[in-house]
C-alpha positions as CSV (number, residue, x, y, z in Angstrom):
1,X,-28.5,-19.0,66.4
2,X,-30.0,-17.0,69.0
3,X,-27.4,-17.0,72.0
4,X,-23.7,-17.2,71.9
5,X,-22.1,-19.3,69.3
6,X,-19.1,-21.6,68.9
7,X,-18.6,-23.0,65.4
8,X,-17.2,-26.3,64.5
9,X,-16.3,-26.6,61.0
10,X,-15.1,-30.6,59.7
11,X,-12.0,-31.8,58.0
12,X,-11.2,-34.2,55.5
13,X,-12.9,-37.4,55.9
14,X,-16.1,-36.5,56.7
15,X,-17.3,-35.9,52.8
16,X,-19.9,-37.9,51.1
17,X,-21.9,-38.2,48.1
18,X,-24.9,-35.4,48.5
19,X,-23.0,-33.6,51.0
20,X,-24.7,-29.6,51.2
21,X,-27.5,-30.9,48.4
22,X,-30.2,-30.3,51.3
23,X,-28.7,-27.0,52.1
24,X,-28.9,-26.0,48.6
25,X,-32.5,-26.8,47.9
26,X,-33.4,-24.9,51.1
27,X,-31.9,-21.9,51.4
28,X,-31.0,-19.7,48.6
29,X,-28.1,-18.2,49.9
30,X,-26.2,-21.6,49.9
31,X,-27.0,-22.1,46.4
32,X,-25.6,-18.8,46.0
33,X,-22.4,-20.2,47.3
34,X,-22.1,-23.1,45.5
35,X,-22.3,-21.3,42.3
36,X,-19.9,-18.8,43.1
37,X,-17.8,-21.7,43.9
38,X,-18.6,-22.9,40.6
39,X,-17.3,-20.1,38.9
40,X,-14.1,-19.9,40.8
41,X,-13.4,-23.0,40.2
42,X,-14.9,-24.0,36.6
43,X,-14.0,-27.2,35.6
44,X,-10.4,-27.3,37.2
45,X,-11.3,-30.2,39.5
46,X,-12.8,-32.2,36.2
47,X,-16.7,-31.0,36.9
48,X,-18.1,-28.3,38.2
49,X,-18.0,-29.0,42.5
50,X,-21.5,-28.7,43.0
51,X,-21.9,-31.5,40.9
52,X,-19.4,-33.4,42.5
53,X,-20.6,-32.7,45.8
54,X,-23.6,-34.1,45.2
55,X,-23.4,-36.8,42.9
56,X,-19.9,-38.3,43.0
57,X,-18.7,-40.3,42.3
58,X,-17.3,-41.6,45.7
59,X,-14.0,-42.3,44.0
60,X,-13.7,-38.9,42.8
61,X,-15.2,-36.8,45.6
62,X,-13.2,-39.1,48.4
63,X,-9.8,-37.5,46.4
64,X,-7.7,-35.4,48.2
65,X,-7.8,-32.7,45.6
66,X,-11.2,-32.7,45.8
67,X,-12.6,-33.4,48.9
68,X,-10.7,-30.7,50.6
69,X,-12.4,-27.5,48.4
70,X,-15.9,-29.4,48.6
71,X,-15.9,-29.7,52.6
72,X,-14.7,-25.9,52.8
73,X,-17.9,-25.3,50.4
74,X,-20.3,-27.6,52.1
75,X,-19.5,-25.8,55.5
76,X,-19.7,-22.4,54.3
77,X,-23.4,-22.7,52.5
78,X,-24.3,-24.2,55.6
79,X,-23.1,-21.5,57.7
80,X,-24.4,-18.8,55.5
81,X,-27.9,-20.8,55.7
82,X,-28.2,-21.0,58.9
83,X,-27.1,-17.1,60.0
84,X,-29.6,-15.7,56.9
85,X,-29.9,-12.3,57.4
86,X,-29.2,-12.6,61.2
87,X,-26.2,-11.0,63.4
88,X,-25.3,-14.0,65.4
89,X,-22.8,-13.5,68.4
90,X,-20.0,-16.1,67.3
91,X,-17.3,-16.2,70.4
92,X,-15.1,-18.4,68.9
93,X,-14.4,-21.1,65.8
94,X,-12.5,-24.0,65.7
95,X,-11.9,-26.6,62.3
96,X,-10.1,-29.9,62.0
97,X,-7.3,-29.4,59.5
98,X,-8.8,-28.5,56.0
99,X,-11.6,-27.1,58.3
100,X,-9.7,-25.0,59.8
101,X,-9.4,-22.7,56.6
102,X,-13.5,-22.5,56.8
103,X,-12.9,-21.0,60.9
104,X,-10.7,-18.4,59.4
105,X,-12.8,-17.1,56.4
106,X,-16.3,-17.5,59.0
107,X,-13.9,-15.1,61.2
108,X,-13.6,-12.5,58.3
109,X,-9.6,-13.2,58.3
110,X,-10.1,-15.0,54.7
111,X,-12.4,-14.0,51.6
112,X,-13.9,-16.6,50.8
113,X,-12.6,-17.0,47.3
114,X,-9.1,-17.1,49.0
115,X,-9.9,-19.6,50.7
116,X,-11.1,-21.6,48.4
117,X,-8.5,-20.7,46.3
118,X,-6.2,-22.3,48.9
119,X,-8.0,-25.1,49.6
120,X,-7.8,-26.5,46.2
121,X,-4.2,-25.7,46.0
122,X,-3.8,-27.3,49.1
123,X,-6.0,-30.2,48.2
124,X,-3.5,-30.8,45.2
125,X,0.0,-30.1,46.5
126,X,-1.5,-32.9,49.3
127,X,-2.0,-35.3,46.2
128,X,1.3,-34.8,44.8
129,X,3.1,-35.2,47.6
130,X,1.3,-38.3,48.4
131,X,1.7,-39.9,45.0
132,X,5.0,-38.8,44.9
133,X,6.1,-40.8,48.6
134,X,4.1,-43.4,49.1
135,X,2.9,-43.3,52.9
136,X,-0.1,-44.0,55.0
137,X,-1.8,-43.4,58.6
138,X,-2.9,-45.6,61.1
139,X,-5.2,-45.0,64.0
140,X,-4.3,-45.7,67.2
141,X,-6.9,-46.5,70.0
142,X,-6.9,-46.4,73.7
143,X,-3.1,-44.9,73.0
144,X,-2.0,-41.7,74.7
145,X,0.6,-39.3,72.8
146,X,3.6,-41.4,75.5
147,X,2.4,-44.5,74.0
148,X,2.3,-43.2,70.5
149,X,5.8,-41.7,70.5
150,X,7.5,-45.1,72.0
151,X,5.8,-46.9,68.9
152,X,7.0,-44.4,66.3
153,X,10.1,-44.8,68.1
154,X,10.1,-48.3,68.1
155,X,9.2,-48.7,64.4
156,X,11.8,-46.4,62.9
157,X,14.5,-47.4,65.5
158,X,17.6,-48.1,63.1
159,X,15.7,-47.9,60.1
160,X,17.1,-43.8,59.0
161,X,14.8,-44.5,56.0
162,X,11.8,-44.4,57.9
163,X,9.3,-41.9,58.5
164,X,6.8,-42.2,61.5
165,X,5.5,-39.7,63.4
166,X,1.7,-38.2,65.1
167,X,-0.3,-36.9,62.8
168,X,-3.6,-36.5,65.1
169,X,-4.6,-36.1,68.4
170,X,-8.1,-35.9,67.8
171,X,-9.6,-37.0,71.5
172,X,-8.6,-38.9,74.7
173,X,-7.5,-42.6,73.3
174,X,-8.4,-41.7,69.6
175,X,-4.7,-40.7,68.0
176,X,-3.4,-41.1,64.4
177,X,-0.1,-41.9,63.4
178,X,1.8,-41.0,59.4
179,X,4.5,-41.8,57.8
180,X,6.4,-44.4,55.2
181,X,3.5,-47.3,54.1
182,X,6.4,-49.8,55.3
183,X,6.5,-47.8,58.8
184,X,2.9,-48.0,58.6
185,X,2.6,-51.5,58.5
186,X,5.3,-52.1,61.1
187,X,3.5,-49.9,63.8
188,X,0.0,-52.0,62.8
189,X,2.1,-55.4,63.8
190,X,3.9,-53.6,67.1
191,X,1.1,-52.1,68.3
192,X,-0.6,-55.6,69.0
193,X,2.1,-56.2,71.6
194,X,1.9,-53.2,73.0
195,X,-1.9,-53.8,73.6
196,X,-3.1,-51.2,71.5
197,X,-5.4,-51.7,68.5
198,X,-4.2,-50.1,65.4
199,X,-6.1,-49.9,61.5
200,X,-4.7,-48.6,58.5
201,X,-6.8,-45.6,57.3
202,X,-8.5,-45.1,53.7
203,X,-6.1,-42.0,53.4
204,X,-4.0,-41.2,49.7
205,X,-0.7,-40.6,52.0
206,X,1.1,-39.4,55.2
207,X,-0.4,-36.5,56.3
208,X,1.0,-33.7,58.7
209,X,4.1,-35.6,58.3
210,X,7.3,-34.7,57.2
211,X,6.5,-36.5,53.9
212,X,4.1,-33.8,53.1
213,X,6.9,-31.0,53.4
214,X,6.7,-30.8,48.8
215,X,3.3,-29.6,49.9
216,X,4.1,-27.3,52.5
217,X,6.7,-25.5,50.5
218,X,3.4,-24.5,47.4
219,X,1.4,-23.7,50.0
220,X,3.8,-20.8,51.8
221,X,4.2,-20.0,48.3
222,X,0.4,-20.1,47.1
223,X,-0.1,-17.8,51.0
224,X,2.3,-15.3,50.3
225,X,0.0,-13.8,48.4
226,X,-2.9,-13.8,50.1
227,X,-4.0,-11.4,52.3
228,X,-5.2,-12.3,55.5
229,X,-7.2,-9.7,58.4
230,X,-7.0,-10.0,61.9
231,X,-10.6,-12.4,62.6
232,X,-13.0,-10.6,64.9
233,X,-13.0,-13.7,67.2
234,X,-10.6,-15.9,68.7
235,X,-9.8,-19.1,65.6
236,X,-8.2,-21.8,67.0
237,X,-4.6,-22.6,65.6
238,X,-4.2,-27.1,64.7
239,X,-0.8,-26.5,65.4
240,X,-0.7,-24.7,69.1
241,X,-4.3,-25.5,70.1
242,X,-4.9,-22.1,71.1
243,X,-6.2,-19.2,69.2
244,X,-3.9,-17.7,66.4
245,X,-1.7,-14.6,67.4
246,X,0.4,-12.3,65.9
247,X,2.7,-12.8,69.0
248,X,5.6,-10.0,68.6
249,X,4.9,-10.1,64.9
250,X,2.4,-9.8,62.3
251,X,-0.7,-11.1,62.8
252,X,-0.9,-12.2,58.7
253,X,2.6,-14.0,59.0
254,X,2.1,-15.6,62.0
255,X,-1.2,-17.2,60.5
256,X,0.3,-18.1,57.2
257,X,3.5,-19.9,59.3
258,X,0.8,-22.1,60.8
259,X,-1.1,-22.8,58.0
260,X,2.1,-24.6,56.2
261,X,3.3,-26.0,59.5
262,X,-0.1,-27.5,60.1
263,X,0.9,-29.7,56.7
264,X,3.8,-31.2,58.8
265,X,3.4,-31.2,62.4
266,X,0.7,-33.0,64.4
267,X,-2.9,-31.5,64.5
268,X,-4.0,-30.9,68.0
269,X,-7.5,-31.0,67.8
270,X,-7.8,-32.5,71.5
271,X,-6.1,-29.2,72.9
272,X,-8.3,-27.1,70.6
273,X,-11.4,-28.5,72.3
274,X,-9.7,-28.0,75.7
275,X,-9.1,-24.6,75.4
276,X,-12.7,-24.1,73.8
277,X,-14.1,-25.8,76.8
278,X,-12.2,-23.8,79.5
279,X,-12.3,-20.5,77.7
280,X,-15.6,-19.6,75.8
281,X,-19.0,-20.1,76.7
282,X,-21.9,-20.7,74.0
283,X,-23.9,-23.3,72.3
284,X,-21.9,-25.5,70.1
285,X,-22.5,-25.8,66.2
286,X,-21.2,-28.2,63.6
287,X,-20.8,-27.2,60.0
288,X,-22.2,-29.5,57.1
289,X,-21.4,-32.0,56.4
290,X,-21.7,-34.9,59.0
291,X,-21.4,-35.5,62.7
292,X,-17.4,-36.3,63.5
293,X,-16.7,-33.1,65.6
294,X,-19.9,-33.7,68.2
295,X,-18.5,-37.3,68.4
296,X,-15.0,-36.0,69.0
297,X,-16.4,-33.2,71.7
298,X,-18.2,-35.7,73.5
299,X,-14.8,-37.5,74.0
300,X,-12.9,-34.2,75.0
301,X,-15.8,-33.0,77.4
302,X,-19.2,-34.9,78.2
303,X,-20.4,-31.6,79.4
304,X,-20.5,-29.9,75.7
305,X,-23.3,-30.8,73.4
306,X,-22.9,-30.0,69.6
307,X,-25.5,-29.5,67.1
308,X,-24.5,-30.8,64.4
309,X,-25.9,-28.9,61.2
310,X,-25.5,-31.9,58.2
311,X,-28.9,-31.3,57.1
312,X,-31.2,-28.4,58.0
313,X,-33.7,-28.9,60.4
């Protein structure tokens, strides 16, 4: 990284069997991190992460409770890879969701066995709360958030017992929608009529809906007692799309507040890149594993490139 950097770092979905393996072999430093992760972590996922990182199985590794803590691991071997023993100029950092957590530790506001901590409690609590209420998402494309509201409206319209609300706006026409599995598969049949085209997602439950408030509650718990340093460049906030703030408060409380809202309340990742895209200027880089974000910036702004760091080069 030789001029200006903006990091990207990727949420839940994009893991895969032998994600940060590469990474590993080539640079000592991410092996470093795995096997601290290792350590942290022991065997409280059923294996040791590196392992399931990159050998699986899919079933396993594609679980809430452990996808989430390998993506935050992936990303930050990759990042510590690719800086070495370099001072890059990073002007800002930006993750989807889970990868949000990664933004705040590459920002120094997280150490990173905090954050991993987290993670895996997060990952968890997530589970729970999905086992617990049955729910599901569906994607929504060519919607805008107007259309997506009316259908949420539509589908829980009399029906108190429903929950259906957006869950994603992840780029111009590409929005996700959570709640109840029956609300679920009312908004898939609606949403043909309303000329949309709608898919239920491989996802355990209804997330950043108000069926994952079990989880929010053991996460402002778990963050409580973590502490939490003001980052020494802008992170953008899921929840606001702008960069956290400690507003009129503190800086630690206000970050925490939108960590557990983020669990509940849409994820505005469409704003994030907005805001990126007006604000900063730098060369764009995505975090191991996989290429989601670039796609997703390419949708928000033709003008930004991403290189996307799955592998290295």
């Amino acid at each position: 990284m030789t001029e200006p950097a903006v990091i990207l770092c990727p949420g839940q979905g994009a893991q895969r069997v032998g994600m940060g393996r590469a990474w590993f072999d080539a640079a000592p430093i991410a092996a470093q991190t795995f096997g601290a992760a290792d350590r942290i972590l022991n065997t409280a996922l059923g294996g040791h992460l590196s392992d399931l990182c990159f050998s699986g199985p899919a079933d396993r590794l594609n679980s809430t409770r452990i996808a989430q803590p390998a993506l935050y691991v992936s990303a930050v071997a990759s990042f510590q890879a690719l800086v070495g023993d370099d001072e890059p100029t990073i002007v800002a950092a930006a993750g989807l969701s889970l990868g949000e957590y990664t933004a705040l530790h590459i920002a120094g506001a997280l150490s990173f066995e905090d954050g991993l901590r987290l993670v895996a409690l997060r990952g968890q609590a997530m589970q729970d709360a999905a086992d617990a209420l049955p729910g599901g998402m569906v994607a929504l494309i060519g919607a805008d958030e107007a259309q997506a509201r009316d259908l949420c409206a539509r589908v829980t319209v009399g029906r108190p017992d429903l929950v259906l609300v957006p869950a994603n706006f992840n780029a111009p026409g590409q929005i996700v929608i959570s709640g109840s599995a029956e609300a679920c598969d009312r908004a898939v049949e609606l949403a043909v009529g309303a000329g949309l085209r709608a898919s239920r997602l491989p996802v355990a439950g209804a997330f950043h809906s108000p069926l994952m408030k079990p989880a929010a509650d053991r996460l402002a718990e778990a963050l409580a007692g973590v502490p939490i340093a003001e980052p020494r460049l802008p992170v953008l906030s899921n929840v606001t799309g702008e960069p956290h703030t400690g507003g009129a408060g503190d800086f630690a409380d206000s970050v925490r507040a939108a960590l557990v809202a983020q669990l509940t309340r849409p994820v505005r990742w469409d704003e994030c890149g907005r805001w990126l895209a007006a604000n900063v200027q730098g060369a764009y880089h995505e975090l191991a594993p996989g290429k989601t974000l670039a796609g997703l910036m390419r949708r928000i702004d033709r003008s930004i490139k991403v290189i996307s760091h799955d592998e290295p080069t």
